[in-house]
Structure formats: C-alpha cells, structure tokens
C-alpha positions in Angstrom: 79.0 41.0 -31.2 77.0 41.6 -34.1 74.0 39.2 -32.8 74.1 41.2 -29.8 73.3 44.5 -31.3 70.8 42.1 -33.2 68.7 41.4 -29.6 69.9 45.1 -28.1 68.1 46.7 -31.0 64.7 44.0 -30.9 63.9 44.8 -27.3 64.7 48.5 -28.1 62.0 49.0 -31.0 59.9 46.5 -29.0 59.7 48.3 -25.8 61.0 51.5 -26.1 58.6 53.0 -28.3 55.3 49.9 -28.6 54.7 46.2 -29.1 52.0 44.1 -30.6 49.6 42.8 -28.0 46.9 40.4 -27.9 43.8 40.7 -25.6 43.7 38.1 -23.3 40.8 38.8 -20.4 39.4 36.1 -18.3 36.2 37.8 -19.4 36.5 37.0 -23.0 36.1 41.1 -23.5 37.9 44.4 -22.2 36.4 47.5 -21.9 38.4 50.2 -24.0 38.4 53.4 -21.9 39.1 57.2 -23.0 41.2 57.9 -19.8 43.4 55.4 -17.2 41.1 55.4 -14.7 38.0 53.4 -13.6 34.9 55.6 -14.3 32.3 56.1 -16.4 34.9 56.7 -19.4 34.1 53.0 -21.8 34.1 54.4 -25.1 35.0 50.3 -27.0 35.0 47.2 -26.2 37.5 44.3 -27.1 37.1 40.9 -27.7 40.0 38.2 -27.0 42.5 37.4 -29.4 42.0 41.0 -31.0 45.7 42.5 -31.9 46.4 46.0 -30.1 49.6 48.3 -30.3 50.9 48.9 -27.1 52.2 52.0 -26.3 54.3 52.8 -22.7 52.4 51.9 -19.3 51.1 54.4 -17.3 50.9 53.0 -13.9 48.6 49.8 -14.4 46.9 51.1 -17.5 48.4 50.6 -20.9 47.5 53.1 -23.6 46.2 51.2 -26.8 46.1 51.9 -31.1 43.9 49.6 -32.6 41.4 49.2 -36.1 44.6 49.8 -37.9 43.4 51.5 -41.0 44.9 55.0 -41.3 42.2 56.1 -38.9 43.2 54.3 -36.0 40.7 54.2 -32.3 42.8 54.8 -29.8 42.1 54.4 -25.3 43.2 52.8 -22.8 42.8 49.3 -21.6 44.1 47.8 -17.8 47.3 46.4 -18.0 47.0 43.2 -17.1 44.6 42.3 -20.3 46.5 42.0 -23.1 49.6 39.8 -23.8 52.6 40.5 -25.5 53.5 38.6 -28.7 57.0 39.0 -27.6 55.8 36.5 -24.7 55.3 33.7 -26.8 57.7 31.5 -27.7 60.4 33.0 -29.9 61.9 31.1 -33.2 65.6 32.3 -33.4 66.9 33.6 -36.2 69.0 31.4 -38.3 71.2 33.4 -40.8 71.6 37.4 -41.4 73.1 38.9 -44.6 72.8 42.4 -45.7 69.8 41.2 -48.6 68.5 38.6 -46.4 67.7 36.9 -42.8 66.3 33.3 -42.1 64.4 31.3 -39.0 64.6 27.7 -37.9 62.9 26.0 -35.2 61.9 22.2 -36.4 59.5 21.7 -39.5 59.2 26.0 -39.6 61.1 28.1 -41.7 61.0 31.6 -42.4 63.0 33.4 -45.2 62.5 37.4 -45.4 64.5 39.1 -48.1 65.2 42.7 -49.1 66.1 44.4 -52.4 66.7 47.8 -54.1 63.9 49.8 -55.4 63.2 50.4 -59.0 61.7 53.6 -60.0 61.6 52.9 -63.3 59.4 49.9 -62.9 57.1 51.1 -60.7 54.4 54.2 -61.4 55.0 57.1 -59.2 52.6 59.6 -58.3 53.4 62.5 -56.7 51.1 65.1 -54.7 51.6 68.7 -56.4 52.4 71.5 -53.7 51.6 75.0 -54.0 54.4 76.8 -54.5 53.1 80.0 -53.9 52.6 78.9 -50.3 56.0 77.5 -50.2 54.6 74.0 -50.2 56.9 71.3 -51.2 55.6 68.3 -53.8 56.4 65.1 -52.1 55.8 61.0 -53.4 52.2 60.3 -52.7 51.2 56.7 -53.6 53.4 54.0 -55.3 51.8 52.4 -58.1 48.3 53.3 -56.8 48.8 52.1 -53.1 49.7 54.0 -50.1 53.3 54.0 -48.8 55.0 52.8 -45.9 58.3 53.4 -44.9 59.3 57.1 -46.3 57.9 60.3 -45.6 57.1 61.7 -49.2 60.8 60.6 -50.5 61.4 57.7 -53.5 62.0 54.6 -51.7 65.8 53.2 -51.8 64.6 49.4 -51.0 61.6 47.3 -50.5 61.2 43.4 -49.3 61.8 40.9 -52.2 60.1 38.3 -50.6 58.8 36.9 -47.6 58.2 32.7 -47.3 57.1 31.1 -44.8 57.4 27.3 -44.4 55.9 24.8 -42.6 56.3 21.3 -43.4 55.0 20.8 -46.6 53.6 23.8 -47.1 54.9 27.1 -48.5 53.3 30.6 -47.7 54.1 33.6 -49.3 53.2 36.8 -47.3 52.1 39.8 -48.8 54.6 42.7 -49.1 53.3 45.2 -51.3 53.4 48.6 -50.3 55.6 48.1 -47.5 59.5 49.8 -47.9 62.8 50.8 -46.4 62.5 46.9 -44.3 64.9 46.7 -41.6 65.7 42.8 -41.5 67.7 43.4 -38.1 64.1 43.9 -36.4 62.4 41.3 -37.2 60.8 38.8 -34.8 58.7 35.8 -35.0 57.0 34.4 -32.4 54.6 30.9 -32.3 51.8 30.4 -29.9 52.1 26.5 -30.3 48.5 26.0 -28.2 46.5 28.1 -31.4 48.6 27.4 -33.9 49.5 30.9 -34.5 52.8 32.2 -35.5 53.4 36.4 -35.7 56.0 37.6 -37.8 56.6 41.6 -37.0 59.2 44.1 -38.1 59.5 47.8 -37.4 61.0 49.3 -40.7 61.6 52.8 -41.8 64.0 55.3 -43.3 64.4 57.6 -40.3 61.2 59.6 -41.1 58.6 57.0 -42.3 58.4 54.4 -39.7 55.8 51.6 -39.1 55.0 48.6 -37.5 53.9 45.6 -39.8 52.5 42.5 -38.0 51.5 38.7 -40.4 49.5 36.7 -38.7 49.3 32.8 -39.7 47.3 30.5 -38.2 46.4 27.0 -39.2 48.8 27.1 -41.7 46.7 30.0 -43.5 47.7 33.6 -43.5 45.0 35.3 -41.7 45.6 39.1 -41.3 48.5 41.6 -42.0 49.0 44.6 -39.8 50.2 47.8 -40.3 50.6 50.7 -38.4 52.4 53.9 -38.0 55.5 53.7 -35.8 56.8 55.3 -32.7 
C-alpha cells in the first residue's frame, strides 16, 4: 500500500503541477516564443539537451521556465520538442525509511538521506519588517545563502546527504541550501545512450516549494537545478 501512495504521489507532483524536460528538436534548436501560436512572437532560442520546467500543455504548445536563477525567462515552446526525464528509463527505488531512501539498478546506487535542522549550528539572518506598516520579520538567508524549502520560517529538516554510486566511483551531490526534502518524491531516471542520470525531487514545507534537479553525466556531476515549485 505504502509503495503505492509512493508512485500516486510521483506522477502527481510530476504532472500535476510541472516536470523537468529536455529539448530534443530534430533541428538541434527551438524557437522560444512569448505566446502559443506561430507568428512573429520568437523572443529565445534553445539548444538541445538544454533542461526546461514544464508547466501544463495548452493544446500543442507547452508553456516553459527556464535560466533557473531567481530570474527565470519564461515562453512557450511546441510540444512535441522537449522530452520528459520522466521518459527515460526509471531506476526503482530500493528501500524507504522515514530518515532515508535508496536506488538499485546494477553497478548504480543512490543513497539520499534527511535529517533535523540545527539552528544553533547554523547563522540565521533574518530580514527586519517595519512594524509600523504591520510588516512581519521573516528568515532571510541561512548561513549567507538563499533558502529553499520555507517561506520566511526556521527550517525543521534539511538533506544529510546525497551519494551517488557508480561502480567504483562515489559522488557526493551538493545539498546546501536546499530544506524541508520530501524523500517520497524523488525520482531518478538514466538516459543510458549519453550517460546521463537525473536525480529530481519536489520538496517543501507547504509554503516553500521547489523543484531541484542533479545532473551527472560521465560519471561527473554536471549541473544542479533549482527552481520554485508549482
């Protein structure tokens, strides 16, 4: 029962609200429009194998976040131009615990774990509001970084570590900054032909959600993701 909540809620977060996509044209480029139409609208232009966040389809057009970097470009690309990584070949997931959840397919392993957050070891700083306006002070940055994964609130957890393994070789992906992690929506997903496995998540607290995406090809860690949720 439990591992079928477990797949209920992955194609929920994944569909119901935006995926990861890669583009994929014939071309080697899509044109990035401002509308979902065919006119004189191009305002971008992708290249293949460029990672977009997929929101609903409208008819055949797919509206599109990408640049990923707080100030994301946003438009609208033809469906039938980007891939899903949810299309790639999928690598179950092996064990789930409350702290912990594990993936197994051959030589690959994957071992994401949670744990509690410590204020007390970690530097807070907090945006002052004016209270004369009513304005509430809220949790700005975490040890000098942005946060993800609460909207102004102290954290309650944050990921203890993320390895990947493949073979011989052990990768550690980067996790800093990134908190609340719901270990019941992750997926990983391998595209065997480029040597390219995605890990995602969606994580929040109810308020602060995001998307976080690692990218590891050739056996080398090669981009993380993150984006604001939906």
């Amino acid at each position: 029962m439990r591992e079928f909540l477990i797949i209920l809620t992955c194609i929920f977060s994944q569909t119901a609200f935006g995926q990861f996509g890669i583009i994929a044209d014939k071309d080697g480029f899509v044109n990035v429009r401002n509308s979902p139409n065919i006119s004189n609208n191009i305002v971008d232009t992708l290249t293949n194998g460029q990672i977009v966040f997929c929101l609903e389809a409208e008819g055949e057009w797919r509206p599109i976040d990408y640049d990923f970097n707080r100030q994301r470009k946003s438009g609208y690309i033809h469906n039938s131009r980007v891939k899903f990584l949810k299309d790639f070949d999928k690598i179950p997931y092996h064990n789930l615990t409350d702290s912990s959840i594990s993936f197994k397919k051959d030589s690959i392993k994957l071992i994401v774990t949670k744990t509690k957050f410590q204020p007390k070891n970690n530097k807070l700083q907090y945006h002052k509001g004016d209270t004369s306006k009513n304005q509430m002070s809220y949790l700005e940055k975490i040890n000098g970084k942005e946060i993800w994964g609460t909207d102004g609130d102290v954290p309650k957890n944050q990921y203890g570590q993320i390895t990947l393994t493949l073979g011989k070789n052990r990768i550690y992906l980067p996790i800093d900054n990134l908190f609340e992690p719901n270990l019941d929506n992750t997926i990983v997903n391998i595209d065997t032909k480029n040597r390219t496995i995605y890990i995602s998540a969606s994580n929040s607290d109810g308020a602060g959600g995001y998307e976080v995406l690692w990218i590891v090809a050739n056996g080398k860690l090669k981009q993380r993701i993150t984006t604001v949720g939906f």
